[in-house]
N, C-alpha and C positions, 0 to 999 in steps of 0.2 A: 663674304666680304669682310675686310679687316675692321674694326671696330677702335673708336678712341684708345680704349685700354691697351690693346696691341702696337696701336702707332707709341705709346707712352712708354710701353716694354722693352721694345727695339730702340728709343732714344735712353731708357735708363739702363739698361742690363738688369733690369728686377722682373721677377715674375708677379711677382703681388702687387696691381696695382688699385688704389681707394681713390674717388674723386669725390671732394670735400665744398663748400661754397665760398672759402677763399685759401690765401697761402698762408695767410698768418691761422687759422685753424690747422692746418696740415705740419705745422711749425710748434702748436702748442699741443697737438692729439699725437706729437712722432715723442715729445721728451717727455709727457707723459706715462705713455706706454715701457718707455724704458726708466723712468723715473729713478735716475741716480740721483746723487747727494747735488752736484756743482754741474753746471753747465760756464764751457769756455766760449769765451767770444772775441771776436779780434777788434783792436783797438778803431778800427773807422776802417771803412768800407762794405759794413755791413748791412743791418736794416732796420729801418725805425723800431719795429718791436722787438729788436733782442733783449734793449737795454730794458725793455720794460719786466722781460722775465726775473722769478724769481733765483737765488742764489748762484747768479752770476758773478764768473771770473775772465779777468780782461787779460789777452795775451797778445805782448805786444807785434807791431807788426811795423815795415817799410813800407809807407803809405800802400798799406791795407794787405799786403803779401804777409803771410805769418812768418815771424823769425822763429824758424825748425827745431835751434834751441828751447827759444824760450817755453814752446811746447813742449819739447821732451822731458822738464823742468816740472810744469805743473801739471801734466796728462797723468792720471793711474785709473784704476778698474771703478773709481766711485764717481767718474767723470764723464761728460758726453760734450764732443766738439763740436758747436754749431758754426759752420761755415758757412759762408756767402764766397763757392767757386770760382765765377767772376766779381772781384771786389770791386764795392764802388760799378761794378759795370764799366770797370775800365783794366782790369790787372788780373789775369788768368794766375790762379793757387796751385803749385807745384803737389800737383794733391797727389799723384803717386807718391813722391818721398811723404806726404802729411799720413796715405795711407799705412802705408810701411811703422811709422812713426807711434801711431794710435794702435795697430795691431801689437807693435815691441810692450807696450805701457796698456794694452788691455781696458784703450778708453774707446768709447762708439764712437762713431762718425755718423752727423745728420746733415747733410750735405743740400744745402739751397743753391739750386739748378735755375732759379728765377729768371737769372740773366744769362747763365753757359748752357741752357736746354741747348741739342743741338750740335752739342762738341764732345771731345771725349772726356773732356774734366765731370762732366754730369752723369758721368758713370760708377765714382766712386762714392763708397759710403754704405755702413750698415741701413740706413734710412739715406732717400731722396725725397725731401720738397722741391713744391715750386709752387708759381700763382701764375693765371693767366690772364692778369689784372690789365688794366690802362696803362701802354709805354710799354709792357713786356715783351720780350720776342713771340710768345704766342700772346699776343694783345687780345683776347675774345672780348676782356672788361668785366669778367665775372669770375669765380672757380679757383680751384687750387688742384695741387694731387699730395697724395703720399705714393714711394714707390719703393718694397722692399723684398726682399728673400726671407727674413724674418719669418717666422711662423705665429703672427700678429693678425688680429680683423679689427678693423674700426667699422661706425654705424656713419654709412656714405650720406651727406645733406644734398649733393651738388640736383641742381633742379634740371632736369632730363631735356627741358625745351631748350638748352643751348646747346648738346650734344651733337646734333647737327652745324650748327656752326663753328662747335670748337674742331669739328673732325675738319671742318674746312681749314679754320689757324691751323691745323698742328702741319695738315700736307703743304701749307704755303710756307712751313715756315724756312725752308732754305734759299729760298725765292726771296723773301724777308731779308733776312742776314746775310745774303749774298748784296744786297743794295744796302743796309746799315754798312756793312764793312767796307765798300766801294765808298763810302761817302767820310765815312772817318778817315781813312786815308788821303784824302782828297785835303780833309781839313789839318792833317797833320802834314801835308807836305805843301798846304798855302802857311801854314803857321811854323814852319823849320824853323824857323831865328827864335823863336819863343823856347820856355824850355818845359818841354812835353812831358808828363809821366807816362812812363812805359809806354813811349810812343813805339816801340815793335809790338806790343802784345794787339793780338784782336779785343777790338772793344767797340762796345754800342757808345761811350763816350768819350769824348778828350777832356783831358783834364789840364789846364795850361797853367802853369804856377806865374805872376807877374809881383815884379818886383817894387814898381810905383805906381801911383796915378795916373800917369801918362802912360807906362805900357797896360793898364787894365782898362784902359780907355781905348786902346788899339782894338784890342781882344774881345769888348765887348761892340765896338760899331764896326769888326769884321763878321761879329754874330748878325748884327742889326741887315746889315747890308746883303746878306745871305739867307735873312729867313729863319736864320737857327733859334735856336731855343737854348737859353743859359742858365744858371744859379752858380751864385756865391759863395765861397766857399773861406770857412774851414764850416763843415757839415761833417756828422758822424757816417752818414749815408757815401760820401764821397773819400776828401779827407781833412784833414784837422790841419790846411796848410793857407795862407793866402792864395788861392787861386780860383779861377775859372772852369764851372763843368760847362762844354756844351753838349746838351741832350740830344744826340743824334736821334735814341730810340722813341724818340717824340713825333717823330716826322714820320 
């Protein structure tokens, strides 16, 4: 029978894969282990603990898409790019060109798959995290992974009584993201007048930018009247703009 680790292999394209007891340990045991000088971060869309790491560098980005340039600018071999693939959980990373990009300038990729597990963007990267925390696509509410090619071993923490039910999230999860995606589009085409960030990309959230009182008043009692679940925004987590998330991946 296929095991966790197998269903994780076939969603990362890695063979080595480490199950850890959360995403933020898998985040801080991956830049470790390659321990360069600077780690890059993108300007908003990313995740709470990036900014806490140390000798971070912020590369900027259109709410939360990295501007290609501005990578190719400050990436060399003493560097390692920590991405968040789907930004904000709303804005899929052009990660083939980021990869291309990071291979020319000889910088890693550690590529957090938190929110794109499931798609092909979670395929790239020298290192794959993720967490299978509360709200995530694989929602267990516990755990993390590392997943890499790398000829690397980390000492696995994750406690073995949830193994059984994470094999269960990982097999639900297109089941999952088949109704997250049916439902954001749903909200993105009650909220057309509004103006949507990256309203074609697949996303576990919309993010609706509002320009006064009265239109953020709209946005928030079409959340109310719906059940959805919101936050404020400018958030590093989402973006740095006046707007609206609603947290599809909550429901």
């Amino acid at each position: 029978m296929e095991s966790v680790k197998d269903l994780l292999k076939e969603l990362t394209n890695k063979k080595n894969i480490f199950l850890v007891d959360r995403g933020d340990t898998a985040i801080k045991l991956s830049l470790e282990s390659l321990n360069k000088e600077k780690t890059l971060i993108q300007d908003q869309g990313g995740w709470l603990s990036y900014q806490k790491l140390p000798n971070i560098t912020y590369l900027k980005t259109n709410y939360g898409i990295l501007d290609l340039n501005n990578l190719r600018n400050k990436s060399d071999n003493s560097s390692v790019l920590l991405i968040n693939s789907l930004s904000g959980y709303f804005a899929q990373q052009p990660m083939s060109k980021i990869s291309n990009i990071c291979k020319q300038k000889s910088c890693l990729i550690v590529n957090d798959v938190s929110g794109s597990i499931g798609s092909n963007i979670a395929k790239y990267g020298d290192m794959i995290v993720g967490s299978f925390g509360k709200w995530k696509p694989i929602n267990l509410e516990y755990g993390g992974f590392i997943a890499t090619n790398l000829d690397l071993k980390f000492d696995e923490n994750f406690d073995h009584k949830y193994l059984k039910d994470l094999y269960k999230k990982i097999k639900d999860l297109p089941n999952r993201l088949k109704k997250l995606y049916k439902l954001t589009d749903k909200i993105k085409k009650d909220l057309k007048n509004h103006e949507i960030i990256y309203k074609n990309h697949k996303s576990l959230v919309v993010i609706v930018k509002f320009k006064s009182d009265e239109e953020k008043n709209i946005i928030i009692d079409y959340c109310k009247n719906n059940n959805l679940q919101f936050t404020l925004c400018p958030r590093y987590i989402r973006v740095n703009e006046q707007a609206i998330s609603i947290e599809v991946k909550r429901g």
